[in-house]
BADREN-557632 format. One record per atom (N, C-alpha, C, O, CB): x, y, z; residue in one letter; residue number from 1; chain; atom name. Coordinates in steps of 0.02 Angstrom, whole numbers, always signed. Glycine has a CB too. Layout:
BEGIN
<pt <X; Y; Z>; A; NUM; A; CA>,
...
This chain:
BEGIN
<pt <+4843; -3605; -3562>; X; 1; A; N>,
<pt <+4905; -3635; -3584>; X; 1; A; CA>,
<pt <+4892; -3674; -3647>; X; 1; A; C>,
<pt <+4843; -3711; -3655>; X; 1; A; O>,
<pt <+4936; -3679; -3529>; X; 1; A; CB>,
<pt <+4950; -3663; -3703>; X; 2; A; N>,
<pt <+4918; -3690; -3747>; X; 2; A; CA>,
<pt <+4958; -3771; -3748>; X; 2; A; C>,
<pt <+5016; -3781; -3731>; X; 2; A; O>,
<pt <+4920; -3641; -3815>; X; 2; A; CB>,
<pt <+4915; -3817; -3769>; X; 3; A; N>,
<pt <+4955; -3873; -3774>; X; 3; A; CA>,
<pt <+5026; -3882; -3832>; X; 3; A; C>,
<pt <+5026; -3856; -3888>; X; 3; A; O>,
<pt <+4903; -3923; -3788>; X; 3; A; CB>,
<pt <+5074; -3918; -3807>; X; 4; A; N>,
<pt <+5111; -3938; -3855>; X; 4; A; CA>,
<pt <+5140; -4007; -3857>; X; 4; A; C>,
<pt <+5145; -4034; -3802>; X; 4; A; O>,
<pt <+5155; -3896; -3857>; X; 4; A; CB>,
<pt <+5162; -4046; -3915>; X; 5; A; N>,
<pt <+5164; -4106; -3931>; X; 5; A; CA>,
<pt <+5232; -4125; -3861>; X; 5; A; C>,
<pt <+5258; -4181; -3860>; X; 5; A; O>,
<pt <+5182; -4114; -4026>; X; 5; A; CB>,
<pt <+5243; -4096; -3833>; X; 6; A; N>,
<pt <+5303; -4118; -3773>; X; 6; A; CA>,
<pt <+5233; -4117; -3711>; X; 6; A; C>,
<pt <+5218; -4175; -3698>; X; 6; A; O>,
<pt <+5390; -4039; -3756>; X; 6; A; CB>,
<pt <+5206; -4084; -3686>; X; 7; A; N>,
<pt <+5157; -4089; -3655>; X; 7; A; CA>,
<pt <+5128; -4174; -3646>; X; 7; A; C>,
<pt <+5110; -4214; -3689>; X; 7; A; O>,
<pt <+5115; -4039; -3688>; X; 7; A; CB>,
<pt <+5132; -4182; -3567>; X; 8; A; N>,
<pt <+5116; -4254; -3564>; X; 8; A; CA>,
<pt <+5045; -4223; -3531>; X; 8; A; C>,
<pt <+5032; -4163; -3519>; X; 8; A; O>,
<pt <+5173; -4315; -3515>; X; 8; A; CB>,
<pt <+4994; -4294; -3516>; X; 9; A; N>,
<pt <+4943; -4279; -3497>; X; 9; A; CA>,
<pt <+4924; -4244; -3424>; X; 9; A; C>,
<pt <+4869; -4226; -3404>; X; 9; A; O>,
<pt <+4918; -4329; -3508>; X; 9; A; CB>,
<pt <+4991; -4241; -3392>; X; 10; A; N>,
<pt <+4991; -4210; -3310>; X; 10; A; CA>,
<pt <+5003; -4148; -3301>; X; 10; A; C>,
<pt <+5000; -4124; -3244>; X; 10; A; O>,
<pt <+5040; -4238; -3262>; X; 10; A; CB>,
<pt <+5018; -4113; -3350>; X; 11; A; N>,
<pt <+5041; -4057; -3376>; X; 11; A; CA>,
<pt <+4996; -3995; -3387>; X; 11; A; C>,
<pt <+5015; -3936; -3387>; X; 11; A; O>,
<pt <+5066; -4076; -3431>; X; 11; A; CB>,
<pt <+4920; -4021; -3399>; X; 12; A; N>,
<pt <+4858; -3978; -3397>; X; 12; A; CA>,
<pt <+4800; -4009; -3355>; X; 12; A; C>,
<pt <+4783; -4067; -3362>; X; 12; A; O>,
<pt <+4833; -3966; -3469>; X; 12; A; CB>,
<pt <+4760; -3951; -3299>; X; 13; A; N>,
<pt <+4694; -3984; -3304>; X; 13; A; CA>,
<pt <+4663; -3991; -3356>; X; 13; A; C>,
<pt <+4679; -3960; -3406>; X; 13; A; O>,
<pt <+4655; -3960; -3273>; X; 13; A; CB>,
<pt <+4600; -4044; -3356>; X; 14; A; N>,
<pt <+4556; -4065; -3399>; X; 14; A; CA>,
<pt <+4529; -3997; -3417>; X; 14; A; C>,
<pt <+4512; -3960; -3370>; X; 14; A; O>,
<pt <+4507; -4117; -3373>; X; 14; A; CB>,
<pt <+4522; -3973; -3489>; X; 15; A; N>,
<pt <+4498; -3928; -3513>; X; 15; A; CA>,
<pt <+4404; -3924; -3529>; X; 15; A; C>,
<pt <+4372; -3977; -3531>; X; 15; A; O>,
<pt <+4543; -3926; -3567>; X; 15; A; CB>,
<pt <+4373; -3862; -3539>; X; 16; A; N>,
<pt <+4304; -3886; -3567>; X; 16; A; CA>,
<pt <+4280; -3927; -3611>; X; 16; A; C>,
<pt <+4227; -3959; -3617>; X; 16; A; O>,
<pt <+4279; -3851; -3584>; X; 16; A; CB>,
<pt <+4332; -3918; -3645>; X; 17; A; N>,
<pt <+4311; -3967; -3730>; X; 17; A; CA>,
<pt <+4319; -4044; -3682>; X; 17; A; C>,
<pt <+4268; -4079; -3688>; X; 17; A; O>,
<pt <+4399; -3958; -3829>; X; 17; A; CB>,
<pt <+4368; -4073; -3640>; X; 18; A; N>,
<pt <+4373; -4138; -3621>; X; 18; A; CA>,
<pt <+4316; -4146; -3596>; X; 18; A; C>,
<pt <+4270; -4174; -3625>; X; 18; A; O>,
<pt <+4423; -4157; -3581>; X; 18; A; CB>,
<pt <+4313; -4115; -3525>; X; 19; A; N>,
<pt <+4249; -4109; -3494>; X; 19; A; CA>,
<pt <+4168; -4126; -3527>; X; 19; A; C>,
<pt <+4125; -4165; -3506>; X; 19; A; O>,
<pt <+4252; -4043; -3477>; X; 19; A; CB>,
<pt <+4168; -4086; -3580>; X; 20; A; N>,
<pt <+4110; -4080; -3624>; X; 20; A; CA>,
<pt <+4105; -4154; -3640>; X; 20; A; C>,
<pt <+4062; -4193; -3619>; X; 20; A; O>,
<pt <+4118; -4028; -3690>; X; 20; A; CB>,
<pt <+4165; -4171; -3689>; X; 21; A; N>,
<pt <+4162; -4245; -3718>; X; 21; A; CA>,
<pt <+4148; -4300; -3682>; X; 21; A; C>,
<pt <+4106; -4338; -3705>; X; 21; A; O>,
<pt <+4218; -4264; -3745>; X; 21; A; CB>,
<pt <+4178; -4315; -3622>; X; 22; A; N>,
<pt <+4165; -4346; -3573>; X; 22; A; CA>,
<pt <+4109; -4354; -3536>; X; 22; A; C>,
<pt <+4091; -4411; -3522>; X; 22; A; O>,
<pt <+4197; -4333; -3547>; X; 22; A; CB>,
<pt <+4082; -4311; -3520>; X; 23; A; N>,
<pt <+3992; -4286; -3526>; X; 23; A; CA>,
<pt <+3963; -4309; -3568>; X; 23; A; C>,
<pt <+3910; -4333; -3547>; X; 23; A; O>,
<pt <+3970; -4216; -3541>; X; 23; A; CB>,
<pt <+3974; -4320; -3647>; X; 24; A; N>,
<pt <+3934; -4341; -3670>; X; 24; A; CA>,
<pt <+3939; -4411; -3682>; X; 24; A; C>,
<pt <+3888; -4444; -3693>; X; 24; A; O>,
<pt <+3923; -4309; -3711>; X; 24; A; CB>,
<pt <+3988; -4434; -3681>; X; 25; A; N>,
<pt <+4014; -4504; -3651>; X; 25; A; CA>,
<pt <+3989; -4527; -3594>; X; 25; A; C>,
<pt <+4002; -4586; -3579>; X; 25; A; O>,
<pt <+4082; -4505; -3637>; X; 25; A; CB>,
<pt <+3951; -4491; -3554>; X; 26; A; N>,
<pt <+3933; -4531; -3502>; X; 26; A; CA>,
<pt <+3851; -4537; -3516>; X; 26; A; C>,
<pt <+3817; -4580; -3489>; X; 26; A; O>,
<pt <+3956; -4498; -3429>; X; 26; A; CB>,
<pt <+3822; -4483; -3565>; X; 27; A; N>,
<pt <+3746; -4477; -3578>; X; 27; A; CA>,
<pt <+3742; -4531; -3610>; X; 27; A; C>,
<pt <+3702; -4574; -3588>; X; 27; A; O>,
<pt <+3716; -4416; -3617>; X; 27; A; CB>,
<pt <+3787; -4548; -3679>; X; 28; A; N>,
<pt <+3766; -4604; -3730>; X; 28; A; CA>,
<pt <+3775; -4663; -3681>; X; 28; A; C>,
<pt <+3732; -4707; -3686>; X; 28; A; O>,
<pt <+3817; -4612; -3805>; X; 28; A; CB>,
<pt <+3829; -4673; -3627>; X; 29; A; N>,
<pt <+3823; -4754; -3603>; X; 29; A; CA>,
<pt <+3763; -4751; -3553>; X; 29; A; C>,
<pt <+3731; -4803; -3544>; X; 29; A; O>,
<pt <+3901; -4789; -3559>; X; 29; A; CB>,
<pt <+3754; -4721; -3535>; X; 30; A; N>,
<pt <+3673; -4704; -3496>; X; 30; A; CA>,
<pt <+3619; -4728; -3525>; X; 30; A; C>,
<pt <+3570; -4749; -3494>; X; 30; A; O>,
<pt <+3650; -4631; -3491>; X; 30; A; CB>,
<pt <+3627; -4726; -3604>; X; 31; A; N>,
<pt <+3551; -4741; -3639>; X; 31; A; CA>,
<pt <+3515; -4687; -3647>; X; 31; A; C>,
<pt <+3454; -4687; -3648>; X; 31; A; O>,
<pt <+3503; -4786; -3600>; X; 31; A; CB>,
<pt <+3558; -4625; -3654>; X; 32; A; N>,
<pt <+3523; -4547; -3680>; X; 32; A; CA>,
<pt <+3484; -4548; -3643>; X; 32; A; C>,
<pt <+3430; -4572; -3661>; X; 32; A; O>,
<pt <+3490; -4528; -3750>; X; 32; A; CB>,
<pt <+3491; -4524; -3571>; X; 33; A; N>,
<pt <+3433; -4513; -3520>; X; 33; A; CA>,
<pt <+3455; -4433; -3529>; X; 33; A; C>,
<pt <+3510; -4406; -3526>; X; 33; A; O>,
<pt <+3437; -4556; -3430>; X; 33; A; CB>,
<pt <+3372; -4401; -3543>; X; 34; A; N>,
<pt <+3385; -4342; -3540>; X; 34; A; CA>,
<pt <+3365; -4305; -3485>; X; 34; A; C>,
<pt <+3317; -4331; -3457>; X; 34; A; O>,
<pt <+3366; -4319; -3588>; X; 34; A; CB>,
<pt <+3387; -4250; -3457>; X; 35; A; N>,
<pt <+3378; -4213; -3405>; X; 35; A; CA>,
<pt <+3426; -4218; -3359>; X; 35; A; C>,
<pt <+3419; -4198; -3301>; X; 35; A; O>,
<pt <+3324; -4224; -3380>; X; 35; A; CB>,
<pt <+3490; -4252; -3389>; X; 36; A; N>,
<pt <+3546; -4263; -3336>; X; 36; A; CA>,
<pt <+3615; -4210; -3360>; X; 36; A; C>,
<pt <+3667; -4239; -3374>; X; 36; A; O>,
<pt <+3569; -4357; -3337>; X; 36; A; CB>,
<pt <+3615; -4157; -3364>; X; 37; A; N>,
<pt <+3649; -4119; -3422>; X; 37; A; CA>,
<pt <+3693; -4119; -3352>; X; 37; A; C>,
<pt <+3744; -4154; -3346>; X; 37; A; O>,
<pt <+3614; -4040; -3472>; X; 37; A; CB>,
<pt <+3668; -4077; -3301>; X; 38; A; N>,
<pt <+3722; -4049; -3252>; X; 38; A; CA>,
<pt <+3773; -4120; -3202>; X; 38; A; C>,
<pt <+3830; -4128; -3179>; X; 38; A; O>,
<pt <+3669; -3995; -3189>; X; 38; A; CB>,
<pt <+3713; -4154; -3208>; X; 39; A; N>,
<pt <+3734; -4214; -3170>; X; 39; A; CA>,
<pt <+3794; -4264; -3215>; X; 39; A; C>,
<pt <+3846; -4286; -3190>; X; 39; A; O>,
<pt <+3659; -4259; -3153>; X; 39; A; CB>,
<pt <+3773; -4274; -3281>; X; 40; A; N>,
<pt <+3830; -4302; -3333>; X; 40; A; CA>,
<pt <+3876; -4241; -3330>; X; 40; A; C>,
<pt <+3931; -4267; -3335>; X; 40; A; O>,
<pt <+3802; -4320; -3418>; X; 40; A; CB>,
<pt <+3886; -4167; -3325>; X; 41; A; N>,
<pt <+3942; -4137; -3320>; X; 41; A; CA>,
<pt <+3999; -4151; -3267>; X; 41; A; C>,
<pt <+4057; -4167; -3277>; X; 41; A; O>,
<pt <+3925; -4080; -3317>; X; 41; A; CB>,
<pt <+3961; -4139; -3198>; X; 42; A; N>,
<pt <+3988; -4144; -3125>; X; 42; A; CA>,
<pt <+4019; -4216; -3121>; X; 42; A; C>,
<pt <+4061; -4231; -3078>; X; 42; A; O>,
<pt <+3925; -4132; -3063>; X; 42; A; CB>,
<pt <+4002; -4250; -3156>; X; 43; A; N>,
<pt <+4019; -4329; -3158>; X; 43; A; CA>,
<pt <+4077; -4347; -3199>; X; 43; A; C>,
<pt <+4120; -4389; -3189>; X; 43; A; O>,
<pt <+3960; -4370; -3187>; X; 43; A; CB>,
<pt <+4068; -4303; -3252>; X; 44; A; N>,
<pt <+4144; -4303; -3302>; X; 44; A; CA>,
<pt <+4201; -4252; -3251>; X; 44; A; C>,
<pt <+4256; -4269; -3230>; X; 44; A; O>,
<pt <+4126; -4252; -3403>; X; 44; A; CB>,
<pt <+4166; -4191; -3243>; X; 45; A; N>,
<pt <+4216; -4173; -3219>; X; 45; A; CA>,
<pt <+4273; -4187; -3162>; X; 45; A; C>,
<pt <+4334; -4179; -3161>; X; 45; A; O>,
<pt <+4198; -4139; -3215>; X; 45; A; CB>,
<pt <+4229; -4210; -3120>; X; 46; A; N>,
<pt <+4258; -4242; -3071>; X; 46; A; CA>,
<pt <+4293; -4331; -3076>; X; 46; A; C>,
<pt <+4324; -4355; -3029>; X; 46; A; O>,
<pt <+4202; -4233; -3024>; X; 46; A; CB>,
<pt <+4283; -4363; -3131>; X; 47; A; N>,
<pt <+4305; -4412; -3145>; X; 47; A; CA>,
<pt <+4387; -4378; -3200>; X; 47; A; C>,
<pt <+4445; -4397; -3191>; X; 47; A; O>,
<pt <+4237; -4460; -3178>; X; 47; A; CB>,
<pt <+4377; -4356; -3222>; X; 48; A; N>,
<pt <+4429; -4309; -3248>; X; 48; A; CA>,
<pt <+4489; -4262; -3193>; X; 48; A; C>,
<pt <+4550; -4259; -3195>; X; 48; A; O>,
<pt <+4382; -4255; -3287>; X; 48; A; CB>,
<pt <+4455; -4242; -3163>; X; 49; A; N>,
<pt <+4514; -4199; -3104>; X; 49; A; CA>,
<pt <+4549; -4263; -3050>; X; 49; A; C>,
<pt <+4601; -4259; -3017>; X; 49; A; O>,
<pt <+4458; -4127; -3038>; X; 49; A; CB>,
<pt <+4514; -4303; -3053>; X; 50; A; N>,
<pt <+4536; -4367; -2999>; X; 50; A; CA>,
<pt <+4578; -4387; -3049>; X; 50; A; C>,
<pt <+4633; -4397; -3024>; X; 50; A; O>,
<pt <+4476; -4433; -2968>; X; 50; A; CB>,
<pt <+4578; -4399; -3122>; X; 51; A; N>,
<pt <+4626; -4435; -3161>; X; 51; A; CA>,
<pt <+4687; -4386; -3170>; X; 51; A; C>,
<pt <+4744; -4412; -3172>; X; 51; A; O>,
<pt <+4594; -4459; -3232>; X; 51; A; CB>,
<pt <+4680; -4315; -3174>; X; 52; A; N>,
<pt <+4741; -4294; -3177>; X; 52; A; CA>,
<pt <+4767; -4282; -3111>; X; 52; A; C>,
<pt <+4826; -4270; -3100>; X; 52; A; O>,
<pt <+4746; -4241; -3216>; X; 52; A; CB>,
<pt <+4713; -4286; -3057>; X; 53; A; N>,
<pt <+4789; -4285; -2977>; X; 53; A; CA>,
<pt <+4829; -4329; -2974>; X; 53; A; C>,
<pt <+4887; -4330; -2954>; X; 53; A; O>,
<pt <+4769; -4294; -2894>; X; 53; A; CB>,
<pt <+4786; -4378; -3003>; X; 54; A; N>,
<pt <+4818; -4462; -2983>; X; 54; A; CA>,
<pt <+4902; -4452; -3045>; X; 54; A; C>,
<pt <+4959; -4469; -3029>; X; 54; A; O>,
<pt <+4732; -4557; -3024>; X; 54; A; CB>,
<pt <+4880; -4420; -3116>; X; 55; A; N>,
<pt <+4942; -4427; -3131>; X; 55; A; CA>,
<pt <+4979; -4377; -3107>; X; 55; A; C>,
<pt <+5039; -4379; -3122>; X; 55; A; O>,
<pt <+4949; -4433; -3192>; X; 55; A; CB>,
<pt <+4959; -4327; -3071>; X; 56; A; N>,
<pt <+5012; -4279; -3049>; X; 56; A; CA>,
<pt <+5048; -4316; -2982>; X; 56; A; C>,
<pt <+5100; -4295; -2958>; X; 56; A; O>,
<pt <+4975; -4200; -3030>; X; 56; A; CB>,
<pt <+5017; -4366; -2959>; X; 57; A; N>,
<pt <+5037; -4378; -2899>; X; 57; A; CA>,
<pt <+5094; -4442; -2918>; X; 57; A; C>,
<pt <+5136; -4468; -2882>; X; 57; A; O>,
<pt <+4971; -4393; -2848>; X; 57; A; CB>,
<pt <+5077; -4451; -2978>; X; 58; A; N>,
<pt <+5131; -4516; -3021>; X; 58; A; CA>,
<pt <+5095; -4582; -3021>; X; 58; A; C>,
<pt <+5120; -4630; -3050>; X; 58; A; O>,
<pt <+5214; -4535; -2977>; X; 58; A; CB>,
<pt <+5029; -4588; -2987>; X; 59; A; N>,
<pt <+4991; -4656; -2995>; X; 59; A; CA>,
<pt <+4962; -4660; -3067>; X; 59; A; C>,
<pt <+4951; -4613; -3105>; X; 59; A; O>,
<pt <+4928; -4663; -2940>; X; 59; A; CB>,
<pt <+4953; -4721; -3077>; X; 60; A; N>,
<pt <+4920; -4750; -3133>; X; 60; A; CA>,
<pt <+4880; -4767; -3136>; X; 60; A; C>,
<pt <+4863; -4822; -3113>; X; 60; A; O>,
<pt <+4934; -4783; -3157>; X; 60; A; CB>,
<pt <+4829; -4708; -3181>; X; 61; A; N>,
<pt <+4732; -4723; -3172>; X; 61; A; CA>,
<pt <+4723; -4721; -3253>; X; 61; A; C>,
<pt <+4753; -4676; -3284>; X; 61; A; O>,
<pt <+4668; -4640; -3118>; X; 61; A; CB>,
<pt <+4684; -4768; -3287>; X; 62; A; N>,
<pt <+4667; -4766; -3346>; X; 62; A; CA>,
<pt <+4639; -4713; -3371>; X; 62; A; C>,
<pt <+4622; -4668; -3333>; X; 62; A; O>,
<pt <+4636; -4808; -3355>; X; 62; A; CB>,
<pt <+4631; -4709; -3428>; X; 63; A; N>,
<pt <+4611; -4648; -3482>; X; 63; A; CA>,
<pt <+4540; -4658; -3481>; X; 63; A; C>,
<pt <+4515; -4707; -3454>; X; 63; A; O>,
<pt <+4643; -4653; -3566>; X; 63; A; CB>,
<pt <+4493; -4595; -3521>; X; 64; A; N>,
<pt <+4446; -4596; -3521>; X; 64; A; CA>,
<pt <+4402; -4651; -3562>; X; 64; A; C>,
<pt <+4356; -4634; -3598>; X; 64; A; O>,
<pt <+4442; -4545; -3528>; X; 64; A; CB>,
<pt <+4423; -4730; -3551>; X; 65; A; N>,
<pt <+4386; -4771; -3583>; X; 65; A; CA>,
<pt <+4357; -4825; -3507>; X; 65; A; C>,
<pt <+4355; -4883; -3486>; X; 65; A; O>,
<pt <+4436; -4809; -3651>; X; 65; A; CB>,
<pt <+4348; -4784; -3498>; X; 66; A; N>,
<pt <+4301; -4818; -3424>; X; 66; A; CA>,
<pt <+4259; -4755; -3414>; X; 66; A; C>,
<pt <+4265; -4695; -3427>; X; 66; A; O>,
<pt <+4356; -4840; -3335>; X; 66; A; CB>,
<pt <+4200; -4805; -3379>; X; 67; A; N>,
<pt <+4126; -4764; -3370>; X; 67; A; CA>,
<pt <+4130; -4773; -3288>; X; 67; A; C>,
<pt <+4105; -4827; -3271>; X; 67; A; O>,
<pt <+4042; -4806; -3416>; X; 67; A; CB>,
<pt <+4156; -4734; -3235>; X; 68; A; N>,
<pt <+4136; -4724; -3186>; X; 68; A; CA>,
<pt <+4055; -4769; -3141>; X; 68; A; C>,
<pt <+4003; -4744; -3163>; X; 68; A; O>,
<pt <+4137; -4657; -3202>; X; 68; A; CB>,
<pt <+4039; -4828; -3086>; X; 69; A; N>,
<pt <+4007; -4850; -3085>; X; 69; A; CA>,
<pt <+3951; -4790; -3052>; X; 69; A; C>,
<pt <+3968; -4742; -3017>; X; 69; A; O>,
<pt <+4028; -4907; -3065>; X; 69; A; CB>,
<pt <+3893; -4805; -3069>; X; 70; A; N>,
<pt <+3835; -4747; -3050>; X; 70; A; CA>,
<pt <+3783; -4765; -3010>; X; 70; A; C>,
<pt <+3760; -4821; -3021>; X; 70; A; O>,
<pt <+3800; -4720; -3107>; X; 70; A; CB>,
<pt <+3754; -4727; -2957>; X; 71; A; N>,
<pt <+3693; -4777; -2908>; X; 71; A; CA>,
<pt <+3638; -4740; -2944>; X; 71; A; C>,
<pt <+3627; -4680; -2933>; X; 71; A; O>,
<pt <+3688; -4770; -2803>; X; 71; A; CB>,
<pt <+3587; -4794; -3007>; X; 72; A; N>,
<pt <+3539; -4768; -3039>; X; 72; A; CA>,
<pt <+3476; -4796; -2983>; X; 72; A; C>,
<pt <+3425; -4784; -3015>; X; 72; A; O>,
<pt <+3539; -4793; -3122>; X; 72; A; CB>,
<pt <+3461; -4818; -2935>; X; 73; A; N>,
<pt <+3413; -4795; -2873>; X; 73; A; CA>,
<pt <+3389; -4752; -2869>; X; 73; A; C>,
<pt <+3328; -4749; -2869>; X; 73; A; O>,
<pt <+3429; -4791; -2823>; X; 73; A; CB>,
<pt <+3440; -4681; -2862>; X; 74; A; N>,
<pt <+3415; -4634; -2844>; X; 74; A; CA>,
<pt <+3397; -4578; -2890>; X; 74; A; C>,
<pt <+3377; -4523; -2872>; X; 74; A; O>,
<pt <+3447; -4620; -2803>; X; 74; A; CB>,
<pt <+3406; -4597; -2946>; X; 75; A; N>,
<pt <+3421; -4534; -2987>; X; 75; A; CA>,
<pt <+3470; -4519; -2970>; X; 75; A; C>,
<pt <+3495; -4568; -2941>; X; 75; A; O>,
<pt <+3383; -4479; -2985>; X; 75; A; CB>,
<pt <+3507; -4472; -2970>; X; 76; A; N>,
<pt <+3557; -4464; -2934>; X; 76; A; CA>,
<pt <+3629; -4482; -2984>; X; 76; A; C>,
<pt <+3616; -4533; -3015>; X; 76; A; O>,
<pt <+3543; -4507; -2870>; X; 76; A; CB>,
<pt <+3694; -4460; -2999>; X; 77; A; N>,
<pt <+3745; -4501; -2999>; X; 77; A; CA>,
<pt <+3787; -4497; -2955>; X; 77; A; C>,
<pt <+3797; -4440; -2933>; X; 77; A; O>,
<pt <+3773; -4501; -3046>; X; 77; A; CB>,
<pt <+3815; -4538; -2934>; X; 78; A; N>,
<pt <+3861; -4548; -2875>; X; 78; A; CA>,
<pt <+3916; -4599; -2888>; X; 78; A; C>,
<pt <+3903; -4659; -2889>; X; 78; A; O>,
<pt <+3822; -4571; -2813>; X; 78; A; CB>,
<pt <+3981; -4576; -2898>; X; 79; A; N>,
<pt <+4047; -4599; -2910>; X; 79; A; CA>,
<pt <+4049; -4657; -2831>; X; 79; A; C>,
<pt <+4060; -4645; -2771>; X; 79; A; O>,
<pt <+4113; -4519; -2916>; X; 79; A; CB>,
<pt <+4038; -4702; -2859>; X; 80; A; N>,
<pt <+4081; -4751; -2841>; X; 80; A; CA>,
<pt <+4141; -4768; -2804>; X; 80; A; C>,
<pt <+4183; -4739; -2839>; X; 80; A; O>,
<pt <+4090; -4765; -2876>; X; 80; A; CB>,
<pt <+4179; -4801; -2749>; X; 81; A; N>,
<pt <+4250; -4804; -2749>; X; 81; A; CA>,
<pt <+4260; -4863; -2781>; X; 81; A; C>,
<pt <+4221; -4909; -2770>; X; 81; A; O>,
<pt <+4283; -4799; -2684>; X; 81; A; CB>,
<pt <+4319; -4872; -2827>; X; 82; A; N>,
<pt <+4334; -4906; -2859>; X; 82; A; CA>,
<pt <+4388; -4953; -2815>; X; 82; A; C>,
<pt <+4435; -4936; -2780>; X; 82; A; O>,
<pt <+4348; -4872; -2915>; X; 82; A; CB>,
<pt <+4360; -5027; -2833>; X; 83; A; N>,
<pt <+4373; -5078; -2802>; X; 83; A; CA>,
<pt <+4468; -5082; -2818>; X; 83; A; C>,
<pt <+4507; -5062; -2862>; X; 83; A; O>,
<pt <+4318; -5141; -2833>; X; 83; A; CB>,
<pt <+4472; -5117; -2759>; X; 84; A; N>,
<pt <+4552; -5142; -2784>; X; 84; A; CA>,
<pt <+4602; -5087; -2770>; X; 84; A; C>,
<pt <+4661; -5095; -2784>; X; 84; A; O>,
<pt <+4560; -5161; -2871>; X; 84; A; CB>,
């Protein structure tokens, strides 16, 4: 689907290009840890599909200027439930 300027943000899933960006948004606030390619993907992506159910569902979840909290223990990233 192609986007158009009437198109609100509930209107499409998160595409690859978002996905991608967001991914790398999560590598740079990381501190460029490398070897986390799949794990910074699965982490955007899924922080991304939760933001557009929530607007499909009509709730109000901020845009991609929040970094999802992460349990660096394990290696590992692991989404958080967000407080409140």
């Amino acid at each position: 689907m192609m986007k158009t300027k009437t198109d609100s943000p509930a209107d499409h899933r998160p595409t690859e290009e978002e996905i991608r960006e967001y991914a790398h948004h999560i590598y740079v606030n990381s501190g460029w840890l490398p070897g986390r390619d799949l794990d910074n993907w699965l982490e955007a992506e899924a922080h991304l599909m939760n933001e557009w159910e929530a607007r499909r569902a009509g709730h109000s979840r901020p845009q991609h200027g929040h970094r999802p909290a992460t349990a660096k223990t394990t290696g590992t990233a692991q989404v958080l439930p967000r407080a409140g």
